[in-house]
N, C-alpha and C positions, 0 to 999 in steps of 0.2 A: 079487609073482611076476614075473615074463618080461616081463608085457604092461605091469604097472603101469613095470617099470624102462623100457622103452623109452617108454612115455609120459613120462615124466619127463624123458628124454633131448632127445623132441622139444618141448616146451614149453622147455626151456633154451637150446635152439639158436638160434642170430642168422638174420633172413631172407638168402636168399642177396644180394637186391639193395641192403641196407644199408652204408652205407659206414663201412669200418673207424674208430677211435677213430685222433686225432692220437696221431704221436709224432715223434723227431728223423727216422728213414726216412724217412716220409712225407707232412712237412708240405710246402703248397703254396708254392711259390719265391713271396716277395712278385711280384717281375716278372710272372708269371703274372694275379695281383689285380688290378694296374695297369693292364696291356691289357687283360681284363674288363672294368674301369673306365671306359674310357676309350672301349674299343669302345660300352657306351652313353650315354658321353656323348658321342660322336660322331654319335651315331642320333638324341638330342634337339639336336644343335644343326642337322639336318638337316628340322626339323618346328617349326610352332607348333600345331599340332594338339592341344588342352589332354589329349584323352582319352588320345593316344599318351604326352604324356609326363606323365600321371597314371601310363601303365602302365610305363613305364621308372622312375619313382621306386617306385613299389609292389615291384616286381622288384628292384630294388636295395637293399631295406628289409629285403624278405624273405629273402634272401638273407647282409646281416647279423646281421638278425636270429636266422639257423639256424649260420651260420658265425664267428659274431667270437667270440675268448673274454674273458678277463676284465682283460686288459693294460689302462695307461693310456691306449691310443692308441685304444683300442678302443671309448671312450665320447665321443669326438667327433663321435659319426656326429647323434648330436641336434643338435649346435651348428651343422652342416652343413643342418639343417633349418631352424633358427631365421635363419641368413642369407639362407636363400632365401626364406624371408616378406620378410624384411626387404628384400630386394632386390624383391619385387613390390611391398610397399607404398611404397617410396621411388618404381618406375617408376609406377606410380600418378598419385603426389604430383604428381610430374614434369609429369604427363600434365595432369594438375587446372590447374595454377596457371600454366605456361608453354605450354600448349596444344598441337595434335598436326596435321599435316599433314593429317589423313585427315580428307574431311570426312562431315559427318554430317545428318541432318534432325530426329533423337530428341533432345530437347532436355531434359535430365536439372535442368540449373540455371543459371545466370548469375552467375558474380563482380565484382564492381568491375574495370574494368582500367584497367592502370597506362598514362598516357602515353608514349608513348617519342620519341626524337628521327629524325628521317629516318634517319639513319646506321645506326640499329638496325629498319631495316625489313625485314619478314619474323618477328621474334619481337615477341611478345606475353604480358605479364603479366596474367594475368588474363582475364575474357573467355567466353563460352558455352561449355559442357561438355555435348558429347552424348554418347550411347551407345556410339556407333561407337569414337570416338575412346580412351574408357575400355577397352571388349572388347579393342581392336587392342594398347593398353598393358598388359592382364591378359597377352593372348598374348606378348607380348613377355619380358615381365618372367618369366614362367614357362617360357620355355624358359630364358632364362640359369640361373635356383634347378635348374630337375631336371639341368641342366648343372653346379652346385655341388656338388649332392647326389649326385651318380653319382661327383663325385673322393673327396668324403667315404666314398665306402662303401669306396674303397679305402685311405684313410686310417685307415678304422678296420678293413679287414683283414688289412693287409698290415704285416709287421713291419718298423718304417725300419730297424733293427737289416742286418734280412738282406738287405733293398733294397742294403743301401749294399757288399751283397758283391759284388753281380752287377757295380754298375758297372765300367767300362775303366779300366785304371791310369791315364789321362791323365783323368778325371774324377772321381778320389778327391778331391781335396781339397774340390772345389766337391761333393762327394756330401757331405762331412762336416758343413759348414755348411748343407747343406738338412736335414739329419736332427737337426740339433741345434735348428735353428728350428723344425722337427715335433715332437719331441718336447718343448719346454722350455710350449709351453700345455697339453698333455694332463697332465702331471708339473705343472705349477701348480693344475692344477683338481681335481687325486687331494688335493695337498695342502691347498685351500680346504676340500674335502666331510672331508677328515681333522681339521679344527684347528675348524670347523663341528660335527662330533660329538661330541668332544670339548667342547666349551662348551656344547653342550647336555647331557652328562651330567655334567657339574659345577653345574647349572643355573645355567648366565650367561646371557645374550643374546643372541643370533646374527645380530639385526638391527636398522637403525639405526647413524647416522654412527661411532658411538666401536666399534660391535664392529668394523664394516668398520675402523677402523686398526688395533684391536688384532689383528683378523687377517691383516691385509697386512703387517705388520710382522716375524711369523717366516717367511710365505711369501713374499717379497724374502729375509729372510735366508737360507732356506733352497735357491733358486735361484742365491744366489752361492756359497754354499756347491757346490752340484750342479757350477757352473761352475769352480770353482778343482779340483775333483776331477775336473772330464774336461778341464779344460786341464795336470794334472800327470800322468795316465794317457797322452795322447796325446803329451806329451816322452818318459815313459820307454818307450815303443814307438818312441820316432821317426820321430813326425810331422813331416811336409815334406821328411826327407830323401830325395834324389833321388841316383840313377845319370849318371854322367859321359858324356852321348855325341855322338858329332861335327855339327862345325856343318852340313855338308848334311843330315843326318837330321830335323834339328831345324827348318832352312828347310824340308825337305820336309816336314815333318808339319803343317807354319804354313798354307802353300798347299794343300796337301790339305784340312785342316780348315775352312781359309776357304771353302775355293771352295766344298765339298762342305753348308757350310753355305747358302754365297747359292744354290748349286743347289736347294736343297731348298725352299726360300722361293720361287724361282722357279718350280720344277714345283707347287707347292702351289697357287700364285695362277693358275697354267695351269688346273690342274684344277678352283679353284672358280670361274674366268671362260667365260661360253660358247664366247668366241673362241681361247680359247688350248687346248682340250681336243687338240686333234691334237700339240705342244709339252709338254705338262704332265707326261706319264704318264712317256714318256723320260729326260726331264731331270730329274724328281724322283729315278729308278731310277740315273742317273749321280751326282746330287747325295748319296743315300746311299751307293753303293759309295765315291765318295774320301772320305766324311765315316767312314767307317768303316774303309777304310786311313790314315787321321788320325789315328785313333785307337788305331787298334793299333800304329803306328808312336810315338805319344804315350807309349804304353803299359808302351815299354823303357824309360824315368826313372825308373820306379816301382819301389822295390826291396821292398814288400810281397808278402806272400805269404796266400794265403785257407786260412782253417782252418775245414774242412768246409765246401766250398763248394753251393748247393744243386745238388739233384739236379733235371733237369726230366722227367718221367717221364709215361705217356699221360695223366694224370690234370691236371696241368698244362698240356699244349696242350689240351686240350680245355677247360678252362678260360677259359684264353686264347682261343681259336678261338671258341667261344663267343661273346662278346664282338666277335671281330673278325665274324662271322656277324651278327651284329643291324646291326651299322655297314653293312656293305656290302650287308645288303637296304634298309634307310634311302634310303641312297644309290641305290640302283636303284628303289624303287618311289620317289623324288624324281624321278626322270627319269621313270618312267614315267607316275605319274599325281599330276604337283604339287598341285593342285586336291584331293587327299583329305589330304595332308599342310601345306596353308596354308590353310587355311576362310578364308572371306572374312568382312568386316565392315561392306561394303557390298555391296550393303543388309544385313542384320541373317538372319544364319542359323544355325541350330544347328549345331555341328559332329557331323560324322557318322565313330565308329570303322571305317575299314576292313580289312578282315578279315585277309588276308591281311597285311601290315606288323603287325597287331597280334600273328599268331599267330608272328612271328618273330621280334618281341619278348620272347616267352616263352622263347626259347633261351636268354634270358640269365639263365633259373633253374636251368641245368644244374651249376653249381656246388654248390646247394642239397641237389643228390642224390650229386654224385660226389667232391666233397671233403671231405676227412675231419674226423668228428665231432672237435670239439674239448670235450677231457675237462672235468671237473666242478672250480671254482677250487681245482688242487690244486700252482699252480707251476709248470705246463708253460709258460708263457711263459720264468722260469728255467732250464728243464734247453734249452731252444734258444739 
């Protein structure tokens, strides 16, 4: 009847606040991914505070986890994990065996240590390992991994594909060779888990010295192969060729560029030095506007032209803004209350989540709700 049709109706309907299915319209401009990205991993290099950047990896996980789809680029977000272990147990190691500044009273063990000569006074091989010393090398070591892990997750959402659209004509070439170095380990490890499955359903071996050659052997061959086919693609598009234009244009974009670059360096170091913050903010703001008439002046040699360039549409800054939103409270409750954001390790105390910094941390899950669902492995990385 009447009632049952309209029930049906409403049981089929999508909630209003669901965010639509990807498609070419609507996919999120890589650029967008990147400053997300980068916004928290600017927030963890502003903290050693383990919980905060517990919660900025957590947040970044999550967020791949609901948004990556099934591209080869898109499963390096693990290998981005796997080094940031790796990088705490090497700071670790570090901490163990060549000992650490910080001193301590907790006395955990003793190693033999190594003599050394006057000349090398100050460092130590070997030698008492306390607490202190260990906790201050954990905090250390794990800001840089959730600082690894937060480029990772935009490595593994952002298409190098479309990244390389955005760039300035005066930074294609060097866009070419970073995308080509991104992608050629993701595309090597699609083809290991490919030539891996395969030899287990022929039942051979998959592990041990002789399968590792016999499988290195067509995945080598298979990357040069990749390579001979994007360095004859990139002739018959013509690559490197460049527009003819006058020598002051060209002096002028060298000077722009330069300077706009040392300005930026210089307002940066302004701004992360106590003494220079009155200098910093200016001079970074001049050192990007000529780094940016550099560029667009760079920009006329380029005789490329972009097909379907991205669209950036609300969905996009706020992505991005997001992201720049967690950096800049970092940054502000840095100033304001350092002590909640660098626990101390002498003496020996728990760190403690504070509230506020953490719940602004959570902005950087607004992607997780407002970017669009990416579809079911059916080749939409292809149709973009």
């Amino acid at each position: 009847g009447p009632t049952a049709g309209r029930t049906d109706t409403a049981t089929h309907r999508l909630p209003a606040w669901r965010a639509p299915a990807a498609n070419r319209s609507n996919a999120v401009p890589a650029g967008a991914w990147w400053l997300w990205a980068l916004g928290l991993a600017t927030a963890a290099s502003r903290t050693t505070n383990p919980l905060l950047l517990g919660l900025l990896v957590g947040v970044a996980g999550y967020v791949v986890a609901a948004r990556r789809t099934d591209a080869p680029w898109a499963r390096s977000y693990g290998m981005f994990i796997r080094i940031g272990l790796f990088v705490i147990a090497v700071r670790l190691l570090f901490s163990v065996f060549l000992g650490s500044p910080i001193p301590g009273t907790h006395t955990l063990f003793t190693l033999p240590e190594l003599p050394l000569p006057d000349w090398a006074r100050g460092v130590r091989i070997g030698g008492r390992v306390t607490a202190e010393q260990l906790l201050f090398a954990l905090y250390d070591g794990a800001k840089l991994a959730a600082l690894l892990i937060c480029v990772g997750a935009a490595n593994s959402l952002a298409n190098p594909a479309r990244l390389l659209k955005s760039l300035p004509g005066a930074l294609y070439e060097a866009g070419v060779a970073v995308v080509v170095a991104m992608t050629f380990a993701p595309n090597m490890v699609a083809d290991v888990l490919r030539l891996r499955t395969a030899r287990r359903l022929r039942g051979r071996p998959t592990g041990g010295v002789r399968a590792v050659l016999q499988i290195g052997l067509p995945v080598l061959e298979g990357a040069l192969e990749r390579s001979v086919a994007v360095a004859a693609s990139m002739d018959a598009r013509g690559y490197g060729r460049t527009a003819r234009v006058p020598a002051a244009v060209r002096h002028t974009t060298n000077v722009l560029t330069l300077g706009g670059l040392l300005g930026v360096c210089a307002g940066t170091y302004g701004l992360l030095a106590a003494e220079g913050a009155g200098y910093g903010l200016p001079l970074l703001a001049a050192g990007l506007l000529a780094a940016t008439a550099g560029l667009r002046l760079g920009g006329a040699r380029s005789v490329r032209t972009r097909y379907r360039p991205d669209r950036w549409g609300v969905r996009a800054w706020l992505i991005a803004g997001s992201g720049a939103a967690v950096a800049a409270a970092m940054v502000w409750a840095g100033n304001a209350d350092p002590a909640a954001l660098h626990p101390g390790v002498v003496p020996l105390t728990a760190p403690v989540l504070p509230l506020w910094p953490a719940a602004a941390v959570l902005l950087g899950l607004c992607p997780a709700v407002i970017a669009p669902v990416p579809p079911s492995p059916t080749g939409f990385q292809e149709q973009v």
